[in-house]
C-alpha positions in Angstrom: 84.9 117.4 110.3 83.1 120.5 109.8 79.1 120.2 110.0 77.6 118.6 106.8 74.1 120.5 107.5 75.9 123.2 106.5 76.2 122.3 103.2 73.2 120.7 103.0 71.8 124.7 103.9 73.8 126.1 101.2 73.0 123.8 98.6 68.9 123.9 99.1 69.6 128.1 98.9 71.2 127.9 95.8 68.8 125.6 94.3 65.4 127.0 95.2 67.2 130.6 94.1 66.9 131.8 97.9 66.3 131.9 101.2 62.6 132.7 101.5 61.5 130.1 98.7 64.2 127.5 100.5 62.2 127.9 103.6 58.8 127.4 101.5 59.8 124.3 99.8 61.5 122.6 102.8 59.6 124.1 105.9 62.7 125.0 107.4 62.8 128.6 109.0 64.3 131.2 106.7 66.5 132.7 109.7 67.7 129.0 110.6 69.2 128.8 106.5 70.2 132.3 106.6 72.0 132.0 110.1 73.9 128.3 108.7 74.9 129.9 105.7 76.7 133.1 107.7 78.4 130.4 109.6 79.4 128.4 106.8 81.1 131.5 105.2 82.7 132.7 108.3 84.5 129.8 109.1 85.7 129.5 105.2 86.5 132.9 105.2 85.0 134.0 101.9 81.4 135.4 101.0 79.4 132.4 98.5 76.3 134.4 98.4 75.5 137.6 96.5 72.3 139.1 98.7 70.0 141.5 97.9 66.0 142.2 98.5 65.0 140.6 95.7 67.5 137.6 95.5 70.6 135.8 95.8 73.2 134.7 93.1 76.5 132.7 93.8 79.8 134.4 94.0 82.5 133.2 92.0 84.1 131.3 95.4 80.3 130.4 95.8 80.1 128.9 92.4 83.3 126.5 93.2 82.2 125.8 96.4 78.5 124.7 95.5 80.0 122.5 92.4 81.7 120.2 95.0 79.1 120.7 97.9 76.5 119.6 95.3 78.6 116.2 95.1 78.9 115.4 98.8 75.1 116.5 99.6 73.9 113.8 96.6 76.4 111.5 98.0 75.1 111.7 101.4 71.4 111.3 100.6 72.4 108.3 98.2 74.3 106.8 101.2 71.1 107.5 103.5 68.9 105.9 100.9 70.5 103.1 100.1 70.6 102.1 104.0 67.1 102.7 104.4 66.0 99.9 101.3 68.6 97.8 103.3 66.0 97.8 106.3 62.7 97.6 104.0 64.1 93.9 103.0 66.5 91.3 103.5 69.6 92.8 100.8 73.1 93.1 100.2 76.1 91.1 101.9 76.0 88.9 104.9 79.1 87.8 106.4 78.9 84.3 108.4 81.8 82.3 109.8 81.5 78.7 111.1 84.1 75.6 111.4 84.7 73.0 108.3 82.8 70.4 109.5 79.5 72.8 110.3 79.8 74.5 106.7 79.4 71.5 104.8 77.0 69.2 107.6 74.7 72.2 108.3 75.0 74.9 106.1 75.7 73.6 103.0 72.1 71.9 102.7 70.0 74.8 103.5 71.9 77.4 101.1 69.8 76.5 97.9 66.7 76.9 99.9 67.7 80.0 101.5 69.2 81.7 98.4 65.7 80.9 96.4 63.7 82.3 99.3 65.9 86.1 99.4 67.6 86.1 95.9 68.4 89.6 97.1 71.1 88.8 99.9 74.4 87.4 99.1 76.3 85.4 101.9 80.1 84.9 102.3 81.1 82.0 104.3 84.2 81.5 106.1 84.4 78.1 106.9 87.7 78.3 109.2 88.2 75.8 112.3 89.6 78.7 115.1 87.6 81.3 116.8 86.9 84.4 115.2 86.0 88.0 116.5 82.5 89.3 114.9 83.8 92.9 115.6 87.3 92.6 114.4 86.5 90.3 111.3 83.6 92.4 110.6 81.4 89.3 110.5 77.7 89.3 111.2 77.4 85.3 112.4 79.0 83.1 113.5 77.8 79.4 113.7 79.3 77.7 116.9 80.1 74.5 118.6 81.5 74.6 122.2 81.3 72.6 125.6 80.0 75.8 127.6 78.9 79.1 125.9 81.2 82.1 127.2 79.1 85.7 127.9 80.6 87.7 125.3 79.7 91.8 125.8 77.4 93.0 123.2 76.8 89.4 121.9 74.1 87.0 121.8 74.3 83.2 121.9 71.3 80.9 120.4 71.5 77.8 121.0 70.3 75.2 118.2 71.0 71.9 119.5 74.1 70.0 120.7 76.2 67.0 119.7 79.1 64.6 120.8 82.5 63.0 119.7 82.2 59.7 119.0 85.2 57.1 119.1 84.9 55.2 115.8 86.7 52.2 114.0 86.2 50.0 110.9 84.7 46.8 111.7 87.5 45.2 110.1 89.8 46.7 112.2 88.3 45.9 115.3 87.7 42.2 113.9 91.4 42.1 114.0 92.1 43.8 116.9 89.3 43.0 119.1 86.5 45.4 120.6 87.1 46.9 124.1 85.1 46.7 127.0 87.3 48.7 129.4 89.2 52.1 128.8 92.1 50.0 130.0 92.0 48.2 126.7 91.2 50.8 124.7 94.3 52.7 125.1 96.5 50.1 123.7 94.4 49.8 120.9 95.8 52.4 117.8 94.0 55.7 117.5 94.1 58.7 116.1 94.1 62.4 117.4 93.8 65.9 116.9 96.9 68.0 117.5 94.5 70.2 120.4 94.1 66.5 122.2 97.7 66.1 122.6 99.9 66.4 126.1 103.4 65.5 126.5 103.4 63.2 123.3 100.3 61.5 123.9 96.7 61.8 122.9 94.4 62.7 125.8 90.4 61.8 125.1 88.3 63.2 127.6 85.1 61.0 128.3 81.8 60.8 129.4 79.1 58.1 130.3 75.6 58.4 130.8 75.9 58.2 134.8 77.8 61.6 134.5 81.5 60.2 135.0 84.4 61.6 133.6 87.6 60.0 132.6 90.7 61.2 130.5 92.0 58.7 128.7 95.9 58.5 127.2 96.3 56.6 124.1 99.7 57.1 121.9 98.3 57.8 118.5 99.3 55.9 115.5 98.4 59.6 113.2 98.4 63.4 114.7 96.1 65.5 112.3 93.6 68.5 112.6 91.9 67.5 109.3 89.1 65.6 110.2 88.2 64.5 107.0 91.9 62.8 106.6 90.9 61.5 109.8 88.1 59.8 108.6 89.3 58.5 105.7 92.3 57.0 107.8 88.7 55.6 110.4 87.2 54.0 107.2 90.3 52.5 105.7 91.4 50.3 109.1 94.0 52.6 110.4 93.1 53.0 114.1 90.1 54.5 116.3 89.2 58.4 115.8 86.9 60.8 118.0 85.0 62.6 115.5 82.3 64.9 115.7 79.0 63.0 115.5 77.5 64.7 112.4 80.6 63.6 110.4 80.2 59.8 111.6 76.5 59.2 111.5 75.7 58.3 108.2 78.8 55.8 108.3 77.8 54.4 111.6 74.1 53.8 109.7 76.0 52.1 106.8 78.0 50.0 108.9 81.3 51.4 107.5 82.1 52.5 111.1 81.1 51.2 114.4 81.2 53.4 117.2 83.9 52.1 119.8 82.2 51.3 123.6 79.1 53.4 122.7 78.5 54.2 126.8 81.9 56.7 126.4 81.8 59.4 124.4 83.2 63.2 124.2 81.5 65.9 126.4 78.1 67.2 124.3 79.1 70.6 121.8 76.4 73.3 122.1 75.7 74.4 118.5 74.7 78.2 118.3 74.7 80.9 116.6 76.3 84.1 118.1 75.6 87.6 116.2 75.3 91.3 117.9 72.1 92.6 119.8 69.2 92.6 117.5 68.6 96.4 117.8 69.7 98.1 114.7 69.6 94.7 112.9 69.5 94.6 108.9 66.8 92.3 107.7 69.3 91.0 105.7 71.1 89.2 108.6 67.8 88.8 110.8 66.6 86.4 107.8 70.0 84.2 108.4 69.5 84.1 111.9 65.5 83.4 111.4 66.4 80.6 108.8 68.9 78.7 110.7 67.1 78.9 113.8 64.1 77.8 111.8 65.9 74.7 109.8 69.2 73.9 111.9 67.3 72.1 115.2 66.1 69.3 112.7 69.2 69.1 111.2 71.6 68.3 113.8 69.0 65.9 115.4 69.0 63.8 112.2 72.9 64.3 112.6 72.9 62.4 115.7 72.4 58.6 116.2 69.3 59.0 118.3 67.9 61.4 116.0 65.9 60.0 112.8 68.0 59.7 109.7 67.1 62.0 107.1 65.5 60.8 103.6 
């Protein structure tokens, strides 16, 4: 693409009716203009400008040219100043992705609070449970839950706070089919699992304790599913024992609707963070997500955990 300062040149000529009072108003050097413009109309290959001691005019080529070079000067500066109040405050559209469970456990409660606070910024979530690519998707956030945190180039990872999977089961359920106290019993006991947890037609669960043991533990599930809120529905009404993520269960563990199944096991602890791109260049618009959940998400998934305090 040919050089836009060119045209920027032209246009200030033609508007302050020359070179010399061009150079006055903008403070840019009269040969500099002059030796722009004689490019410019060398590599078109027609003259724009009419010279003479006094003045220039436009020549009919000039005339055309200076309509549309008008447009795309204006279009330019709008495009410049519309980026620059971008970085005076938080404004415009920030893109954040983060799993099902997340969007409606974390996010959803602080979005009223957030949207009063910068009524300016609009936010679309994708709540989708696969990993995305910030670059790729053209997303700015992305709210994560993992075992270990991968190095991604270019990328920062923040971490909020972590929780576990729990193994859970209806009281009445386990009245009838008694509560384990080995993972020997547990297996014959019916469960339910997520598609990613199955191997060779049966469920795999892999556990921890707090002494730092690990176990994986096969169990033929009595329902396959990767929707977790079937899943615990299917919990609630009797049908077998689920590992669910902890924010999910708490509130029915504290009811007593669900009981969590030999509470020493549990899945590996997810680190919750929030990965976004290196903070130079940042919008404030997306610098106030990041600043808010970091601010608002810690408390949050501690009262989302069974050692954490349940919210009011």
């Amino acid at each position: 693409m040919n050089d836009l300062n060119d045209l920027h040149y032209f246009v200030l000529v033609v508007r302050h009716g020359g070179f010399s009072p061009a150079a006055r108003a903008t403070g840019i050097e009269k040969t500099l203009l002059s030796r722009h413009i004689a490019l410019l109309e060398k590599r078109i290959g027609a003259r724009l400008l009419h010279r003479t001691t006094r003045q220039v005019s436009l020549t009919e080529a000039g005339q055309h040219f200076f309509a549309l070079s008008q447009a795309v000067v204006e279009g330019a500066q709008t495009a410049y100043e519309s980026v620059e109040h971008m970085r005076r405050e938080p404004v415009g559209l920030v893109r954040l992705s983060c799993p099902q469970v997340m969007a409606k456990t974390y996010v959803s409660p602080l979005l009223p609070s957030y949207m009063a606070k910068y009524p300016k910024v609009r936010l679309e979530l994708s709540a989708v449970d696969r990993e995305v690519d910030l670059y790729e998707e053209r997303l700015d956030i992305a709210l994560r839950a993992r075992t270990h945190i991968d190095e991604t180039a270019g990328l920062v990872a923040k971490t909020l706070g972590s929780a576990r999977r729990l193994m859970v089961a209806s009281p009445t359920l386990l009245d009838r089919v008694g509560r384990p106290d080995t993972l020997k019993a547990l297996s014959g006991l019916p469960t339910l699992c997520l598609p990613a947890d199955m191997h060779d037609g049966f469920g795999r669960w892999l556990l921890h304790n707090g002494v730092h043991e690990e176990r994986l533990m096969p169990h033929l599930p009595c329902l396959i599913s990767d929707d977790l809120s079937m899943q615990l529905d299917a919990a609630l009404n009797g049908l077998g024992i689920a590992m669910l993520p902890e924010p999910i269960v708490v509130g029915w563990v504290r009811s007593g609707a669900l009981e969590v199944v030999m509470p020493s096991w549990a899945g590996p602890p997810h680190l919750i963070h929030l990965l976004y791109p290196k903070p130079k260049g940042m919008l404030p618009s997306v610098r106030s997500v990041i600043d808010y959940l970091s601010l608002h998400l810690p408390q949050l998934i501690l009262d989302g955990t069974l050692s954490g305090k349940a919210s009011d």
